[in-house]
N, C-alpha and C positions, 0 to 999 in steps of 0.2 A: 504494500500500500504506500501512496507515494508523504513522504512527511510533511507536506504544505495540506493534509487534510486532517489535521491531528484527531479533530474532535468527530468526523464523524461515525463511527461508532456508537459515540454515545448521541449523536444527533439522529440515527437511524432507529437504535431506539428509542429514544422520546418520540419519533415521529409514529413508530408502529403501536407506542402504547398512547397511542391520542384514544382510538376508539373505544379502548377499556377504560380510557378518565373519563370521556364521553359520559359511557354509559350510570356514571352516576347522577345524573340530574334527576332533578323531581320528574316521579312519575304521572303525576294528574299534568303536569305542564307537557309531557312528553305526548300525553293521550289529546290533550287541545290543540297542540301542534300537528298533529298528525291528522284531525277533521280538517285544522284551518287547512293546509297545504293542500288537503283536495280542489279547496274552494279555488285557491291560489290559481291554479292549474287550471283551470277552468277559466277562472278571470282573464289569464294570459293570452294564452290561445296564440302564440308568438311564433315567428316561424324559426328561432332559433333555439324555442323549445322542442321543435321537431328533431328525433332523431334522424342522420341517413340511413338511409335504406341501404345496410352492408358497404359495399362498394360507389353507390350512385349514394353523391350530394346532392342533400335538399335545401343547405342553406348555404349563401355565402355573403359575409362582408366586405367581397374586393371592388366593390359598385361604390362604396362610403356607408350605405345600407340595405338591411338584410334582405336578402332577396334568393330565392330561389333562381339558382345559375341559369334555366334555362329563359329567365326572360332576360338573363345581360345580352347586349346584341355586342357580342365580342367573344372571340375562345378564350375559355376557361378549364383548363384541367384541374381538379380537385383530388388527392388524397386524403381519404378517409382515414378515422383514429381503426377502424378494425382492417383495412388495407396493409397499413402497417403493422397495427397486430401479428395479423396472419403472417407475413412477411418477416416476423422478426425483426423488424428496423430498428438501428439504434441511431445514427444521424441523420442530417439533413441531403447530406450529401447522398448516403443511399438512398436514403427514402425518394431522390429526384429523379433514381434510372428511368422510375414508371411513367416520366415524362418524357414524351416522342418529340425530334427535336431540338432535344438538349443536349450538349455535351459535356464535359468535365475538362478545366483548364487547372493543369499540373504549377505549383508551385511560381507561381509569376511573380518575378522580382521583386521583391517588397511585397509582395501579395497572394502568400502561403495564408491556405484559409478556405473557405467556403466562396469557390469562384468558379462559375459554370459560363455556358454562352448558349443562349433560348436562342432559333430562329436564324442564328447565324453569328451574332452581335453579345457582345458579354453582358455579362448583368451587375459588373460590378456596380454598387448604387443604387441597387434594385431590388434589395432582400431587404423587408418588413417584417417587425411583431407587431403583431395586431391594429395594422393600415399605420405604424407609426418607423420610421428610418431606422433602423439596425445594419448598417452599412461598415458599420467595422469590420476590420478582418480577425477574424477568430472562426473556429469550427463549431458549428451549431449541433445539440441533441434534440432530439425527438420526443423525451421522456415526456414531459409536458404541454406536447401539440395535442390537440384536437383533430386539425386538420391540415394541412398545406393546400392553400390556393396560389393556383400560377393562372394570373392573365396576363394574355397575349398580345402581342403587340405595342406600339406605341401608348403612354400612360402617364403622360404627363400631366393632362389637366386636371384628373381624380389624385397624381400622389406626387407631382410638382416633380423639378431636373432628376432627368432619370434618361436611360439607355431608348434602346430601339424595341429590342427582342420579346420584353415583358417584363415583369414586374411578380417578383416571390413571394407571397404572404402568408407566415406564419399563424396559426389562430390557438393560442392559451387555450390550456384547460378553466373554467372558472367553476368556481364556488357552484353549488347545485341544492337545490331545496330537496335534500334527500340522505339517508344514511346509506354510503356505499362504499365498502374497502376491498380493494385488490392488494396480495400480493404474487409478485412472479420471483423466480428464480431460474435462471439460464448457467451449463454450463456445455463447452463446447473444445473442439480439437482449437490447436493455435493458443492456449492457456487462454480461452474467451469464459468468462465467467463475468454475469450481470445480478444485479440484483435491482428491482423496482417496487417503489409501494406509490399505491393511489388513495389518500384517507379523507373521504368526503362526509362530513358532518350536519345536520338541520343545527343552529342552535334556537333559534326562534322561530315566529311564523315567518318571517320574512329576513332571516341573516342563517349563514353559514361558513362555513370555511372549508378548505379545501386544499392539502399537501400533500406535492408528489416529491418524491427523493428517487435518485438513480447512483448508482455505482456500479460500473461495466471496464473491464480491462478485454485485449485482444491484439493480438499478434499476425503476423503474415508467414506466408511461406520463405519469404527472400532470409538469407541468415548471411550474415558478415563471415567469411571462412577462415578469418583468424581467429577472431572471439569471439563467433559462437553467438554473437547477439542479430536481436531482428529490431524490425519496427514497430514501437507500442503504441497501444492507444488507451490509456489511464484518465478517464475522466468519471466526475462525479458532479452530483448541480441535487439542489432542494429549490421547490417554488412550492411560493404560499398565498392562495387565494382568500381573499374575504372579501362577503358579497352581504349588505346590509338593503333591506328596500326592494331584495329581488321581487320579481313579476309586479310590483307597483308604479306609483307615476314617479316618484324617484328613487331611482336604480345609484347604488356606490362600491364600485368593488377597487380593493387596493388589491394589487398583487407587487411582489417580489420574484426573483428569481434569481438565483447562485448558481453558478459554474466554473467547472476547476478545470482543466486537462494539463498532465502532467505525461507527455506525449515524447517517443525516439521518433522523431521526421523520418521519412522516406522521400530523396528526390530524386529516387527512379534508378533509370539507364540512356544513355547516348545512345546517338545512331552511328549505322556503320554502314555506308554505302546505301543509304536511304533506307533504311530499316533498323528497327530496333536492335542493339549489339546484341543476342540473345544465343549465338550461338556457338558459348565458350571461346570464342578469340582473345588471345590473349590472358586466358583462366577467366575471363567474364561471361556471364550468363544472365538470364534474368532470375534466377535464384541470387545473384552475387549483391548481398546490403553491404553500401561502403561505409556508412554509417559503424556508431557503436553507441551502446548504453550509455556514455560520457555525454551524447548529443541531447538536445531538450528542446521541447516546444510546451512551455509552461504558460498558463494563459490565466485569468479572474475575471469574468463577468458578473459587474451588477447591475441590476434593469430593476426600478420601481416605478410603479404607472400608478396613479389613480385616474379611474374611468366615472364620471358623472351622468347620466339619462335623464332628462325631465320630458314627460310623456306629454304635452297639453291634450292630447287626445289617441284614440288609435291612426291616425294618419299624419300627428305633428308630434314631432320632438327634436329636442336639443341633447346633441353627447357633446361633451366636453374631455377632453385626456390631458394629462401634463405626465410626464417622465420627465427622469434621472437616470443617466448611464454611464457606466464608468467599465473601460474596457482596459485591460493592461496583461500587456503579453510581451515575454520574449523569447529567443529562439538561437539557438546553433544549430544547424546542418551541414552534415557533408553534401557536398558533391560526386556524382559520381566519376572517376577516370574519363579524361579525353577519349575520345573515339579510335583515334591513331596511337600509334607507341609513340608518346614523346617522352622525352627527361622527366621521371619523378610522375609519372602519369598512373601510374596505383594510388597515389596521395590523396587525388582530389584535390577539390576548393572547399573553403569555409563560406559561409553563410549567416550571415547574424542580423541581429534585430531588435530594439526592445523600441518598445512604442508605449501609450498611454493618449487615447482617446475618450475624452470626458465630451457629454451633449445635454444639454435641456431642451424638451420638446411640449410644445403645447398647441394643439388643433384643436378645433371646435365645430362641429359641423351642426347644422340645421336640415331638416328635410320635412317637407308638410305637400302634400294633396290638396288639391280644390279644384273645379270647377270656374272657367271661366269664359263667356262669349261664347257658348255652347261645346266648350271642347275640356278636356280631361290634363291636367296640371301634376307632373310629379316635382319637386323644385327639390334643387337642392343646393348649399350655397357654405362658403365655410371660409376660417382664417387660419394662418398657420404662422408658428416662429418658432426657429430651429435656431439653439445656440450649439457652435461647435468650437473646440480647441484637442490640438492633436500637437503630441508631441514625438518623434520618432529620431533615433540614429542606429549606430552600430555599436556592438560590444567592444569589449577591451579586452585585447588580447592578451595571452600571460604566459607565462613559461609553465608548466604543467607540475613540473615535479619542485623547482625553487621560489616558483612563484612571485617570480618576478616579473614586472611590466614590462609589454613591448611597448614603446612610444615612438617609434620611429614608423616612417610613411612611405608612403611609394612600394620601390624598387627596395633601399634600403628594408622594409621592415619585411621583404617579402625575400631576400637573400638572407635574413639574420635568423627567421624562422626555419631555413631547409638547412640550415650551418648546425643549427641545434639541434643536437641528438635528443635531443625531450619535445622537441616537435610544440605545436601553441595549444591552447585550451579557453576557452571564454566563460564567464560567470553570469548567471542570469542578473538583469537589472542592474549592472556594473555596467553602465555606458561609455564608450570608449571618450578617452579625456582628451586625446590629438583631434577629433571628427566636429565638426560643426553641426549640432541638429537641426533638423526640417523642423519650426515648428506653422502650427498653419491655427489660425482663431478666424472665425466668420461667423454673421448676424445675419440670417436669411427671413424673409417675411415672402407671404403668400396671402391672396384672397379668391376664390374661384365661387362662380357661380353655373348651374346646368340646370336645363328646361329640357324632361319627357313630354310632351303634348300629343295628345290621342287626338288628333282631327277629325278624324272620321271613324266610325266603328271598325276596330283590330288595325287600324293603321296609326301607328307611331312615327314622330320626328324627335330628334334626339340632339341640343345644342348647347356647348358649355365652352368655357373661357376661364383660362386662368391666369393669374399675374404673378409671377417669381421677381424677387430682387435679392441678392446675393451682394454682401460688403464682406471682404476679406482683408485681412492681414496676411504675410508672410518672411519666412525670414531669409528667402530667397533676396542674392546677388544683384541679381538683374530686372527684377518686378519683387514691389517688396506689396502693393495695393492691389485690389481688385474688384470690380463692382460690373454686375449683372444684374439686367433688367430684360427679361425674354413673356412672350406672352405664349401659352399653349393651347389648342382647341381641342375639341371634339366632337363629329356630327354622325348622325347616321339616320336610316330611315327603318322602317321596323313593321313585316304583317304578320301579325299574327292571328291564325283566322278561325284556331281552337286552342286550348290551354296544352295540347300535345303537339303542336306545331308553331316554329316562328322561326320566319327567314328574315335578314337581316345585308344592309350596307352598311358598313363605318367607315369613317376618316379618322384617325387619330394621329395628332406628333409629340413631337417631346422636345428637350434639349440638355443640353448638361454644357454648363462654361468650360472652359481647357480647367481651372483650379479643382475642380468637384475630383480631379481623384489628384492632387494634391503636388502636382507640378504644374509647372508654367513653363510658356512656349519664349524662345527670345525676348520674341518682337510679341506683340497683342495678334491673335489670329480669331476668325471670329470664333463661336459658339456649335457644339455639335445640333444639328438639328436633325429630326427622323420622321418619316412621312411614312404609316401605314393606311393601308387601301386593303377593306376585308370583304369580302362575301361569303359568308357562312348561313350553316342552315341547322337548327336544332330541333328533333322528333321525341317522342316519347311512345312508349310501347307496351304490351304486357301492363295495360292499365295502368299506364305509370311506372312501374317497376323496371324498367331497362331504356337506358338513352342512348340517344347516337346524334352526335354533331358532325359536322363539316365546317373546313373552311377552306378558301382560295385566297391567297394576300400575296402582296409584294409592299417592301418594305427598303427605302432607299435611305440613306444615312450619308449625311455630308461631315467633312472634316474631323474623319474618327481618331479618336486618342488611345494613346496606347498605357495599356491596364500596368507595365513595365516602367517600378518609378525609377531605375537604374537606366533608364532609356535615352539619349541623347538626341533623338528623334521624338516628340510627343506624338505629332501627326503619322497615324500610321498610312490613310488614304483619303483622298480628296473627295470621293465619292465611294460608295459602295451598295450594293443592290441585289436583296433577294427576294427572290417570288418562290412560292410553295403553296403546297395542299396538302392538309392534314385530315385527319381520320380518326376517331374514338367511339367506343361503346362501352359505356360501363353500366351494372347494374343485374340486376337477374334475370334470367332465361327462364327457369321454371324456381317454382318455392324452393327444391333443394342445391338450383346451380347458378353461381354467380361469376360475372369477369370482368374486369378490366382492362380495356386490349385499346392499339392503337399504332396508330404508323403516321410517319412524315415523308415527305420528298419535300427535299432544299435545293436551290439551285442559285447560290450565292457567288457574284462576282465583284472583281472591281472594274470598277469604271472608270474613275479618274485617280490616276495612282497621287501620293503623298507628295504635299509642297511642305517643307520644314527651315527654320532659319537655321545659315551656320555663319556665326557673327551677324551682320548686317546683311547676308545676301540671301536671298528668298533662293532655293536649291529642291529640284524634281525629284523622284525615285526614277529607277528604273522604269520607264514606258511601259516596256516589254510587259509589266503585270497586268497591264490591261486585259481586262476581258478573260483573266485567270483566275479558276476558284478559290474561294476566300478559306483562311488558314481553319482547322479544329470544327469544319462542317462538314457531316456526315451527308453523300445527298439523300440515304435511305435510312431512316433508324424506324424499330418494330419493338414493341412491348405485347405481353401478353401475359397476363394471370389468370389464372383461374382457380373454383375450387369448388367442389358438388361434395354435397352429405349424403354418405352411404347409407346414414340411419338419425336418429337423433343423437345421437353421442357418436359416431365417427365422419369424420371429414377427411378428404386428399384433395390436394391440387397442387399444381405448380405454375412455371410459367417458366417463359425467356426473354432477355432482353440484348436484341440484336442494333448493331452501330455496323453503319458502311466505312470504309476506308478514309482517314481523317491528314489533312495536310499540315504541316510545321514548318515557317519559314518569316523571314523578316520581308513584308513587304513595301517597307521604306527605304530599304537600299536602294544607293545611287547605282546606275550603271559602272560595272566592271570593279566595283570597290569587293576588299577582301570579306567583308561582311556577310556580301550577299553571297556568299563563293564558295563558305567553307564550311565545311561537313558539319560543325557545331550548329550553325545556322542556317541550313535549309536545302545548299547544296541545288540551289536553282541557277539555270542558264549557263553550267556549266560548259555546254557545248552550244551554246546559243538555243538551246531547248528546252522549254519550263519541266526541271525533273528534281522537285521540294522531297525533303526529307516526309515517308508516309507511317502511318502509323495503322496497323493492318484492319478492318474490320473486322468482325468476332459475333460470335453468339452465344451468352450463358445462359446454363438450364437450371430453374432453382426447383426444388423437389418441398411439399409439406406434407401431415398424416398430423392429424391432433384427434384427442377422445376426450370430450368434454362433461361434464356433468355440473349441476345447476351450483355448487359451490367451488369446484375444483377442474383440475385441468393438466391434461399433459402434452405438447406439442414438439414435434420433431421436424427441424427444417433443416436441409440439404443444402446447402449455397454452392454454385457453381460446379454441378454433378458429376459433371463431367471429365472436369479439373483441367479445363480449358487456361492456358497459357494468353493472356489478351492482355491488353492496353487501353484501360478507361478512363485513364487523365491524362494530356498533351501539353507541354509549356509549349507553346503554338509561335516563341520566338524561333523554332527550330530546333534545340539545344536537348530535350528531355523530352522521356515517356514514364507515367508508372503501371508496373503491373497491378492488374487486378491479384486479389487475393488465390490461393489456390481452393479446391473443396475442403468445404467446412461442413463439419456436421453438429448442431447443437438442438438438447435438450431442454424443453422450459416447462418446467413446472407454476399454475396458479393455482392461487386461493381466494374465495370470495366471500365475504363476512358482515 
């Protein structure tokens, strides 16, 4: 257990023995609570007291309010809490395979963490807890979702500067008018072993609370072949809901939420001749961790929100949110060996990092119905200010065994290192005292307003506006100010012509200034801006009980930045453009068989390659990328789960999650420069032929069998059946791949009480 968690032990038990303190309260109070909550329920009648239906959501708040998905006129994918269940999910990061379309971006310079690319376009900037900014980088768990909502496309005017691709939204567990406790216990090949409790409380007719705890350790196949160590993943998080005024006209729930991970990084393997080095060259393999147990990815998140509801009626109310977040992480990695035999090329590089990003967040959103001029009014209208300060540099290096400081730079401190037989070593949150830190403070304000108008019977128009302004500091050289003022839209038209059918046009864009991922450009360049164009069409089936969406989009992005804050290039291209068609069905087939399934075709290009300043002179990339597919986009990825009850107490299903061939390469290279040339980076137009480092397509098969019973349960999932050798995460600068895990088999035991 890792020693930055001392007390919890005894924090897991206090939390398991809540519902034996519970249970002492007065009994005649416990019997009045228990008629009123009927009434409660009743009163409600809310749609987020609805549960899903297995697989198929019936609610989501990624619109601002709650709304059953299938009237958003936009794709939406949704992961259910029993999707993940069944699945065995313990991060965010897995829990996203079952989204079609996305992929997984490896370790990006300064931006080790929870960083994928929706649609073709990354999303850093674009991962929310509960419709509010969680954009730091750290690695996210699962234990305390609800749900994961992902919408599609551009999303600026519902969640202010933000990407192209979409928009991640996390949804808390909260507080529940109900006495409910789970606990599980998982142990598994790889020294995976979890532990989770969920302890839901009534205390009154209208207050509760609600604590979930996790502690999960888990290991890879890769193993370092000197010592014997792998890659871990040691984390643990408590969150604690309370919920006062539920299902009344004022609703208050405060929650917290703690997270540790005490993690050995894994950054992959090189390519070799445009493929992953995998095939023992050199004594390398993809089994081969260069890493060691000495390496760390130690991280603390705290997030407090208080969420306020005042109801003036069933079609008008006011929420209000305000958080607190405090993120503080740092990090040593190896690198793994050059691709080529050079000098001292078993060593690797080092890798470091410590940051601390603090934010105050406060939104308020409004939403009311009415009638007006003979047509149908959904309003919705809201203000936002987001404080941020972010402070980030590199470690301090030190001599390992005397422990003495390196201080010296360049060249120097990188010959006095390979002179010394004790080799370097770094200390978490010892920041290095020669390095100059990035830090970056900014005061963002927002106000957005959006009109649904029903005109005419089942036909909808859909028009919102929103206003971002963005004032920064930094402690950048060359631009120390910065202020952004961008306005965002979104229209669309909408028939729906029974409650099981509605087809749908959107326009949606976004933008995000060059500062928003925390560098600056020389010179001033303008702001990324992103244009989606959707046609989709959503049905309902089986009475409701099984859905299927469609869409057709293209999605154009100007002036894209690069997620690489070691990047001397910010502008990665001047244009960029993808059009695709997606496909989902999730929900039941018959009472005993349910799925989740879906597929994308991406067809992502550039268009206008990269303009970048170097000094005072405006400088092109390479031409040649025109009209070449965009780095870490699959054009075909495929999901599918499934699961049918053999009986009431047994269940099988499985599923697969297939990716097409994915590209890695710097597409801001000038012509003929070493950059673009060389096997670390992309190994394009070597021969005057676009031939990028690839990273191979793949298909995992996950296997499950549980046998359930109304207090207990024992489930057995299969991960990766097959024991498929693949590559689920790309540094898409060219330079790395990580293996996927090998097969895992683990068992979980719950309890329900």
């Amino acid at each position: 257990m890792p020693s930055g968690f001392n007390k919890k032990t005894m924090t897991l038990a206090l939390m398991m023995a809540l519902p034996a303190v519970a249970m002492a309260a007065d009994e005649e109070k416990k019997a009045d609570a228990a008629q009123t909550m009927t009434e409660v329920k009743v009163k409600s009648q809310r749609i987020q007291d609805a549960p899903n239906k297995g697989y198929q959501a019936t609610k989501t708040r990624v619109g601002k309010t709650y709304q059953d998905p299938q009237d958003v006129p936009q794709a939406v994918t949704t992961l259910t809490r029993e999707l993940l269940h069944d699945q065995q999910v313990g991060s965010l990061r897995e829990a996203l395979r079952n989204v079609v379309g996305l992929s997984v971006n490896a370790a990006e310079g300064g931006r080790a963490g929870d960083n994928f690319n929706l649609r073709g376009f990354y999303t850093f900037g674009d991962i929310y807890l509960d419709n509010m900014r969680d954009t730091a980088q750290y690695n996210r768990e699962t234990f305390n979702l609800e749900q994961v909502d992902v919408l599609r496309g551009s999303a600026a005017m519902l969640f202010g500067r933000g990407q192209a691709g979409g928009v991640i939204n996390q949804v808390s567990k909260m507080a529940e008018l109900r006495d409910k406790n789970t606990v599980t216990g998982s142990v598994g090949n790889y020294d995976y072993h979890q532990l989770t409790g969920d302890f839901n409380k009534q205390l009154t007719e209208t207050a509760a609370i609600r604590v979930n705890v996790m502690d999960r350790h888990d290991e890879t196949y890769r193993k370092n072949p000197t010592t014997g160590d792998r890659p871990e993943f040691d984390r643990q998080g408590i969150a604690i809901s309370f919920g006062a005024g539920i299902g009344t006209e004022n609703e208050f729930f405060l929650n917290h939420i703690y997270t540790q991970t005490r993690d050995v990084p894994d950054f992959g393997i090189r390519f070799l001749n445009k493929r992953p080095l995998s095939n023992g060259t050199n004594g390398r393999s993809d089994r081969t961790f260069w890493g060691s147990s000495n390496n760390f990815d130690d991280s603390d998140t705290r997030i407090t929100t208080g969420i306020f509801t005042h109801k003036f009626d069933d079609d008008t109310q006011l929420r209000t949110q305000l958080r607190h977040a405090r993120y503080k992480r740092s990090y040593w990695a190896k690198t793994p060996a050059d691709a080529l035999p050079l000098v001292n090329d078993r060593v690797g590089g080092n890798v470091t990092r410590v940051m601390d990003y603090e934010t105050v967040n406060l939104q308020s959103d409004f939403s009311t119905k009415f009638d007006l001029a003979g047509m149908k009014h959904s309003v919705l209208t809201g203000v936002e200010y987001l404080k941020e300060n972010s402070y980030r540099s590199t470690l301090q290096p030190y001599d390992p065994v005397t422990g003495a400081i390196y201080t010296q730079t360049g060249d120097t401190l990188t010959n006095a290192i390979l002179a010394n037989p004790n080799g370097v070593a770094f200390r978490g949150n010892f920041a290095n005292i020669t390095a100059a830190p990035n830090r970056f403070d900014a005061d963002n304000y927002a106000v957005y307003v959006q009109d649904s108008i029903e005109f005419i019977p089942h036909w909808t128009v859909l028009a919102g506006i929103r206003r971002d302004e963005m004032h920064a500091n930094y402690s950048s050289a060359t631009n120390t100010k910065l202020s952004y003022g961008e306005n965002s839209y979104r229209t669309g038209l909408s028939w729906q012509p029974n409650a099981d059918r509605h087809y749908y046009l959107t326009f949606s864009d976004s933008f995000s200034p060059t500062a928003d991922l925390y560098q600056l450009t020389v010179q001033p360049l303008p702001a990324e801006r992103a244009r989606t164009l959707e046609l989709g069409s959503k049905w309902l089936f089986m009475d409701g009980d099984l859905a299927v969406r469609t869409a057709v989009f293209t999605t154009t992005k100007d002036w894209e930045r690069n997620t690489d804050l070691e990047s001397t290039a910010s502008i990665l291209t001047k244009r960029r453009r993808t059009n695709g068609v997606e496909f989902e069905v999730t929900g039941k087939i018959t009472d005993r068989w349910d799925m989740f399934a879906g597929f994308a075709l991406l067809d992502a290009r550039i268009i206008n390659v990269a303009q970048n300043y170097v000094g005072n002179v405006l400088t092109t990339a390479d031409t040649r990328f025109e009209g070449e597919r965009a780095r870490n986009t699959p054009i075909g990825t495929f999901n599918l789960w499934t699961t049918y009850a053999l009986t009431d107490a047994w269940k099988i299903g499985g599923g697969v999650e297939a990716k097409g061939e994915r590209y890695a390469y710097v597409p801001s290279a000038a012509r003929g420069t070493a950059r673009g040339q060389t096997e670390a980076n992309g190994g394009v137009f070597q021969t005057g032929v676009f031939d990028p480092n690839k990273a191979p397509g793949y298909a995992r098969v996950d296997l499950m069998a549980t046998y359930e019973q109304p207090k207990w349960a024992v489930r057995l999932n299969v991960k990766n059946l097959l024991n498929k050798v693949y590559y689920d995460a790309v540094y898409d600068n060219g330079g790395l791949v990580t293996p996927g895990n090998g097969r895992q088999a683990i068992i979980t035991t719950e309890y329900k009480f």
